[in-house]
N, C-alpha and C positions, 0 to 999 in steps of 0.2 A: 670382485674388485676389478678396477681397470689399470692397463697395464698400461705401461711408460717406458719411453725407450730416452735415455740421454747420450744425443751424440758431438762428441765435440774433442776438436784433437788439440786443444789444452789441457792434460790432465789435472793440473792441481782445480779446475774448473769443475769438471766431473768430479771429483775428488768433495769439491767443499759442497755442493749441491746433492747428491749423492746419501753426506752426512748428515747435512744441515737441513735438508727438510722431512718432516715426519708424515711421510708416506703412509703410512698403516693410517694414523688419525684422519687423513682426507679421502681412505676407501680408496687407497690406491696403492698398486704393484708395483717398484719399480723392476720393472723388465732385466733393463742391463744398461751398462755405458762403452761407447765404443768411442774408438777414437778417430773414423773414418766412416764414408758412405757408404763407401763397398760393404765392408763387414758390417753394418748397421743392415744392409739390405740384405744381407746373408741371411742374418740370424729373424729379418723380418720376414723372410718368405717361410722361416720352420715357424714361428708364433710372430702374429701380426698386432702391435701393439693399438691401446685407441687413441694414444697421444704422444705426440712427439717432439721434443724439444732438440733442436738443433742449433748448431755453428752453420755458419755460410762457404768459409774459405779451407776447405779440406784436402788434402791430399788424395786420390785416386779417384775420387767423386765427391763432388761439395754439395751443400745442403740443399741447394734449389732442385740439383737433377735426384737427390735421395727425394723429399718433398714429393715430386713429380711421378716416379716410378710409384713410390706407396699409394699416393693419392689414385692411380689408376685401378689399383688392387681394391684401395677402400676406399670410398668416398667423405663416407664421413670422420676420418683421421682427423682428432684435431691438433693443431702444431702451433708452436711458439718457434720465432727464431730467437738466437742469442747469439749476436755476433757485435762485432767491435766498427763495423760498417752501419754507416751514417749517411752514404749516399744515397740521392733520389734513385737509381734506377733499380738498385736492391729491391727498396722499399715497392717500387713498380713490381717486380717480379712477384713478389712475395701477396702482394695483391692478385696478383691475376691468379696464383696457387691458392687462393683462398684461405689463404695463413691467418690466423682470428687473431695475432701478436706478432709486435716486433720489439724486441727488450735490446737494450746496448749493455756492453756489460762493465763499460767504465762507469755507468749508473745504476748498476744492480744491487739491488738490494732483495733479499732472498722473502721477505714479505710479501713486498710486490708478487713475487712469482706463485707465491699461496696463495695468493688472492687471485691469480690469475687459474691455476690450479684448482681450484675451488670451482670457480666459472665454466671451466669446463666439464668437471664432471657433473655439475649440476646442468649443463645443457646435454650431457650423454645419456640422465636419467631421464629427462625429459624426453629425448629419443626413444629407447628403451619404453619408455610407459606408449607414446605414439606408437613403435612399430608391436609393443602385445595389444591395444586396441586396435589394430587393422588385423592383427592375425584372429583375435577374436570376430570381429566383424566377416572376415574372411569363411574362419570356420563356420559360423551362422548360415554365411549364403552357399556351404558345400554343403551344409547337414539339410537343407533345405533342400536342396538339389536334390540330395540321394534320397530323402522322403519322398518327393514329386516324381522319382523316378522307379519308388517302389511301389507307390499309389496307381502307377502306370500300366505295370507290371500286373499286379492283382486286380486293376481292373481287367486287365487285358482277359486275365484265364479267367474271370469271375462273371463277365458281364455279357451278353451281343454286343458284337463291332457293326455299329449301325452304318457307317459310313468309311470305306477304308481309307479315303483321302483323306480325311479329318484323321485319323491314326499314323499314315504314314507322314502327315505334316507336322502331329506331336513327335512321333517317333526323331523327326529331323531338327525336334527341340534339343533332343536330347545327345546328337552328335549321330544318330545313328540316320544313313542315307540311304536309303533301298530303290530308288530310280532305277530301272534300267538292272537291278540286282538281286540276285538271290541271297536265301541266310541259312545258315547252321544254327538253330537252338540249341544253347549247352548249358547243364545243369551242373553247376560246380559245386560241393560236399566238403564240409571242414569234418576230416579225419578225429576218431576221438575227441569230439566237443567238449564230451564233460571236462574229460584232463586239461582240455584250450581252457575251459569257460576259469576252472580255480584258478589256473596261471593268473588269469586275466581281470580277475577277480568279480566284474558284472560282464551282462552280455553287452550291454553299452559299450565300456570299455574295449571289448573282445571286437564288434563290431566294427568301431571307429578305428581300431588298426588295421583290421582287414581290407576293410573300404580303400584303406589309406595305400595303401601299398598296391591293390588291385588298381587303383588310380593311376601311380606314377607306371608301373608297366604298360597300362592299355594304355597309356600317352605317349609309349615312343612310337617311333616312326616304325612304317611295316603291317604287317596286316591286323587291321583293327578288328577288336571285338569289346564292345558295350557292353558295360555289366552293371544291373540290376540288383540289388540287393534284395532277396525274398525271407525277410526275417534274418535270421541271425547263422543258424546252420547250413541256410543253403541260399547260394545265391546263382544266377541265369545271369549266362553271357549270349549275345546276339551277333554274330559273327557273319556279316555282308561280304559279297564277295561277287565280279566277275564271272559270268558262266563262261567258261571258256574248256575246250579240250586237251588244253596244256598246262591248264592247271588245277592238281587237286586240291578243292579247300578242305577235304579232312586233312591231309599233311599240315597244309598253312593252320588249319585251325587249333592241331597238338601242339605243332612248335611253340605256337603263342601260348597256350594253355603250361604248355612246360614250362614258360619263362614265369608265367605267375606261380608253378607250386616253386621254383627257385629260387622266387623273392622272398614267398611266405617263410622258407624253410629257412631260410639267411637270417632274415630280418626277424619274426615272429616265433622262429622254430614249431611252426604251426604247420603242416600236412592236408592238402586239399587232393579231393578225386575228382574225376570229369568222366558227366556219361554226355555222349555227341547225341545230339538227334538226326532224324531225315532233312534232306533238303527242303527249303519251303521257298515259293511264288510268291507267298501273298497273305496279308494278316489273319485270314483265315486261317491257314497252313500252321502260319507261327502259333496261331491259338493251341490249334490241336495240337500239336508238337511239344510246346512245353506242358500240356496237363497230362501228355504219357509219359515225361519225365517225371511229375511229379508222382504218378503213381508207378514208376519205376521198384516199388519197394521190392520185389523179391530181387532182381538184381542189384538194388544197391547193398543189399543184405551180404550178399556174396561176392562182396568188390575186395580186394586183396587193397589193403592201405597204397593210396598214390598211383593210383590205377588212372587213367584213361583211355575210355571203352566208348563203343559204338552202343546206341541201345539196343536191345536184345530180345523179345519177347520170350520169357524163361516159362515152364513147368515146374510145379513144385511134385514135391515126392511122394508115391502111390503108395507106400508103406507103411503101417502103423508106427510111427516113433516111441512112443509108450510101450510095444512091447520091448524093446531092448531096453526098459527101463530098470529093471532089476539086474544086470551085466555091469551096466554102468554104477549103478548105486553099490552095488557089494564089489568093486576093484578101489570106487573112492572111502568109502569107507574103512578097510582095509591099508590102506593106507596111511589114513587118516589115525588111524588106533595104531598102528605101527611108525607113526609119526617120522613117514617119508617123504621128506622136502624134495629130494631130486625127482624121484618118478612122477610127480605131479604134473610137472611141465611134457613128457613123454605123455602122458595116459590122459591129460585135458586134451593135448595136440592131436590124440587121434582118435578121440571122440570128437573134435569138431570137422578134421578129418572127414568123417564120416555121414555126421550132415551137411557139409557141403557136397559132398557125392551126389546126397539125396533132393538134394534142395526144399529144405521140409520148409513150411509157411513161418517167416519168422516169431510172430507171435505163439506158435507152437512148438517154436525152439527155445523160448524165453521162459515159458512156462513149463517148460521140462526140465531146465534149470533151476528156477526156483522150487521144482519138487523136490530136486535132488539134495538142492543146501538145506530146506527144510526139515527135511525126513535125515540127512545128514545134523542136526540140530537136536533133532529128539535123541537119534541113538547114541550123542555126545554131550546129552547132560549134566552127565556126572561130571563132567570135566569143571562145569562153574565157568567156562568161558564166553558163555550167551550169558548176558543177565534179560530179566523176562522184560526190559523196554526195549530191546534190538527184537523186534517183531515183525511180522511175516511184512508188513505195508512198507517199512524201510528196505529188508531186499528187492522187495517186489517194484518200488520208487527207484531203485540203481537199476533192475536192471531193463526196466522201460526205458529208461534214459537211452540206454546202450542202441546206437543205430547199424552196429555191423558186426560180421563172424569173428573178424580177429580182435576189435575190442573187446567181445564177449571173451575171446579166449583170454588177452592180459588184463582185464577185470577178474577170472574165473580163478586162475594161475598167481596172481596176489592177492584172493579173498585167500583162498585154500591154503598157501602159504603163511598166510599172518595168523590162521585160527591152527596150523600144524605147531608155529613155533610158539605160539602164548599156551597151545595146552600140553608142550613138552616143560615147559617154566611153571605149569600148574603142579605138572605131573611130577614134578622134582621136590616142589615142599606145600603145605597146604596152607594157603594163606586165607587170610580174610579177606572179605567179600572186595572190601575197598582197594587193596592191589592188584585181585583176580581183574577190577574194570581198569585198572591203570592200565594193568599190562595191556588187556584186550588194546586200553585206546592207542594205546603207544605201540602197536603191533599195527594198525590201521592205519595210523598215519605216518609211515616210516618217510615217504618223500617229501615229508614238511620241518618244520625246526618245531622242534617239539621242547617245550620250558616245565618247568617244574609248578611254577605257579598257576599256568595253564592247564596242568590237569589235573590239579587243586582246585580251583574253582570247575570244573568241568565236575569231581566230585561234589561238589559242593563241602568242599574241609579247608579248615586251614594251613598254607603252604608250609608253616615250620612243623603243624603237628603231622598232616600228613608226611612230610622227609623222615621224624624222627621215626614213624610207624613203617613205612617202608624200608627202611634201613632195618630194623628190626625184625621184621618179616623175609627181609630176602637176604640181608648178610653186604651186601650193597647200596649204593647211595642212585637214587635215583637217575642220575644222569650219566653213572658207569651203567644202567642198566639200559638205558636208549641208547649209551655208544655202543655196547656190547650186541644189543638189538641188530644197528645200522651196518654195525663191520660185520657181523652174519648175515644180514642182506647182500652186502657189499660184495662178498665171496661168493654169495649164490650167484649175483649177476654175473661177477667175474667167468666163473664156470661154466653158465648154461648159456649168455649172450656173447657177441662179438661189439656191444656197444664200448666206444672208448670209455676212458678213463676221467674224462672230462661231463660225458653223458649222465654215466654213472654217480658222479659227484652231486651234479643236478637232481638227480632220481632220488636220493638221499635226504635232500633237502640243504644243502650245504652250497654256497656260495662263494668260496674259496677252494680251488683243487689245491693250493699247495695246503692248509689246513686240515683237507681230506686225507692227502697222502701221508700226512704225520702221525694223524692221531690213528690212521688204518694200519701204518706201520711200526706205530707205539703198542698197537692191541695184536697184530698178527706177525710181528717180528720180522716182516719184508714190505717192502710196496708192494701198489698193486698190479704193475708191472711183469714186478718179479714173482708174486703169486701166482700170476696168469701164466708164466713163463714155465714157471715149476709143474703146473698142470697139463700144460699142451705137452712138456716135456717126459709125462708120464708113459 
């Protein structure tokens, strides 16, 4: 709706107009009615109305200087005057303000002014559709940008730079000016992709904010760095710079780099790494320089989340990793039968620990995990918690996905966790097959809004027969068994993280903390505050 602001130090004026036209029917808000300039321009700098209907002759500020002032703010204000002034040079004034009305109001009749009302917001929607086809247009010729500027990119590593002046002249298409300069190649890394990619819901999506926000930072003022988008997970910043001996561009080039993971983490709640490359001369240089970032993999493997690093050339580890595989396998297991939620987080944390010590090749760190969950799988059978279509190509599909140690560890640490607490719910009464996959599903996706009908059809059962069968089988109604689920989440995070309370809400799937704190304080008989409070307090 659009808003309306009437000002006019007549009250019974405001009064009968206020009443007497029906606002709502013509898609419009009335704002508020003031009886002066002043307090009209008050109340318009907290919320800027899109129409304004005024008196002329006011006490403290009259309608031409109120007119004036907003019109500076908005341009497109549209204003009716309503005053009882008949003279030419009103009427002059109110022309040169661009006033689209002048109404008297010995001649008012409140029709008239619906109709006038009317006109206007049929010219505001007209606006409104004009300024989404520019912004659409707009968006066309940036999404086209950032593709010509990817195509750029992957030819660059992909192709021979047959001519460097033909490169560095596209290069100066693209805002990047290397005359007389040298550059930093910088490989930038979206932290936890998969957990960005679901937020975000396609990579499309995920991309087009990232782009977006990496835009408005490299546009301010201060030292530039051009960024390329290379696919979706990682993108190459091009960072020119002065040679000089007073100044170092890795300093200049973090600070800028920090100011992008501060936008991402504001605005996206999204986490980016940065590995710097060597100095380069010359599009050769840049060549070589980003295809050793791209094969950066054993150091990006062992980037601690929000890192920004120098590149490295690393050694991976001399050691047989397989043989400490039975150590590791009989402590989780062990565990796992003894259905211990807390040491998980201790005994994943230093088994991973420990391959980063070693720097073992990641692909043989990935597959040493999924032996583990595997062979963890067979000796927990009986539990009914696998059913036999969660197979070996679905772990083995997550944990390709995974591109670093500590992802790997809060992937590792909420798989182990959701298959400890559905096979303690197994292990308490023996259900049928169809609530043993409830629960699994409902143990997996604890950080989403999880519905009753959803995983009904997920079964493939009907939503009322399945409630009545669940209830029956567990003593509970399905939806006391996801809060009961979430607020035993909710305690665990309490306990073993320092994330707030607001964090945690999120991580749950819930989109209201004060709804969180209720229904956590209806199940645990304190907030979670005071939970927290009571445990540090121990």
């Amino acid at each position: 709706m659009y808003k309306v602001m009437l000002v006019d130090d007549d009250y019974p004026v405001l009064e009968f107009l206020s009443e007497t036209i029906p606002w709502n029917e013509y898609g419009l808000e009335l704002q508020g009615c003031y009886e002066n300039g002043a307090i009209a321009l008050e109340q318009a700098e907290k919320a800027m109305p899109d129409i304004l209907i005024t008196d002329i002759g006011m006490p403290r500020m009259n309608g031409l200087e109120l007119i004036a002032k907003l019109k500076e703010q908005k341009a497109s204000l549209r204003v009716a005057i309503l005053s009882c002034h008949n003279e030419f040079h009103y009427a002059q004034q109110a022309v040169k303000l661009n006033v689209q009305d002048y109404v008297l109001k010995d001649t008012l009749d409140p029709k008239d002014l619906e109709k006038l009302l009317q006109q206007f917001k049929a010219s505001l929607d007209q606006d409104e559709r004009v300024q989404t086809h520019q912004h659409q247009l707009q968006h066309i010729v940036d999404r086209n940008k950032e593709l010509l500027k990817e195509k750029f990119i992957r030819r660059t590593l992909q192709q021979p730079i047959m001519d460097a002046g033909d490169w560095l002249a596209e290069a100066k298409s693209f805002q990047l000016s290397l005359e007389g300069m040298e550059c930093l190649p910088i490989l930038g890394l979206i932290d936890e992709y998969r957990t960005a990619k679901q937020r975000f819901v396609s990579d499309d999506i995920l991309r087009f904010a990232v782009d977006n926000i990496i835009g408005e930072v490299s546009s301010r003022d201060g030292s530039p760095a051009v960024h390329f988008a290379y696919g979706t997970k990682e993108s190459f910043f091009l960072f020119p710079y002065q040679p000089s001996l007073k100044i170092n561009p890795y300093d200049a080039a973090v600070e800028r780099m920090k100011q992008i993971q501060a936008a991402l983490n504001k605005y996206l709640k999204i986490s980016m790494s940065f590995i710097i490359g060597e100095r380069c001369r010359n599009p050769e240089e840049i060549k070589g320089t980003l295809n050793g970032l791209l094969a950066s993999g054993l150091q990006r493997f062992y980037m601690d989340e929000g890192s920004i690093v120098k590149k490295q050339s690393l050694k991976h580890g001399d050691i047989d990793l397989f043989s400490w595989y039975d150590q590791a396998s009989t402590e989780l297991r062990e565990l796992m039968l003894e259905k211990q939620t807390g040491p998980i987080v201790s005994t994943v944390r230093h088994w991973m620990a420990f391959l980063k010590e070693h720097s073992f090749e990641p692909e043989k760190v990935k597959d040493w995990v999924l032996k583990l969950l595997l062979d963890l799988k067979l000796k927990l059978q009986s539990l009914q918690y696998f059913r036999s279509t969660y197979a070996v190509d679905v772990l083995h599909k997550e944990i390709l996905e995974i591109d670093s140690l500590f992802e790997l560890e809060h992937w590792l640490v909420e798989h182990l966790q959701s298959v400890i607490a559905l096979a303690g719910e197994i292990g308490e009464r023996g259900k049928r097959t169809e609530v043993v996959e409830a629960c699994h599903y409902v143990s997996l996706h604890l950080d989403k809004r999880i519905s009753l009908e959803e995983v009904a059809d997920h079964l493939f059962l009907n939503s009322s027969y399945f409630s009545r069968l669940f209830k029956k089988e567990t003593g509970e109604t399905f939806i006391e068994y996801v809060t009961r689920m979430k607020m035993n989440r909710a305690k665990e995070l309490l306990d073993q993280t320092n994330h707030p309370v607001g964090k945690i809400c999120e991580m749950l799937g819930y989109d209201n903390q004060s709804y969180f704190i209720k229904i956590f304080k209806a199940s645990v008989g304190v907030t979670p505050l005071e939970y927290r409070g009571q445990k540090t307090s121990l």
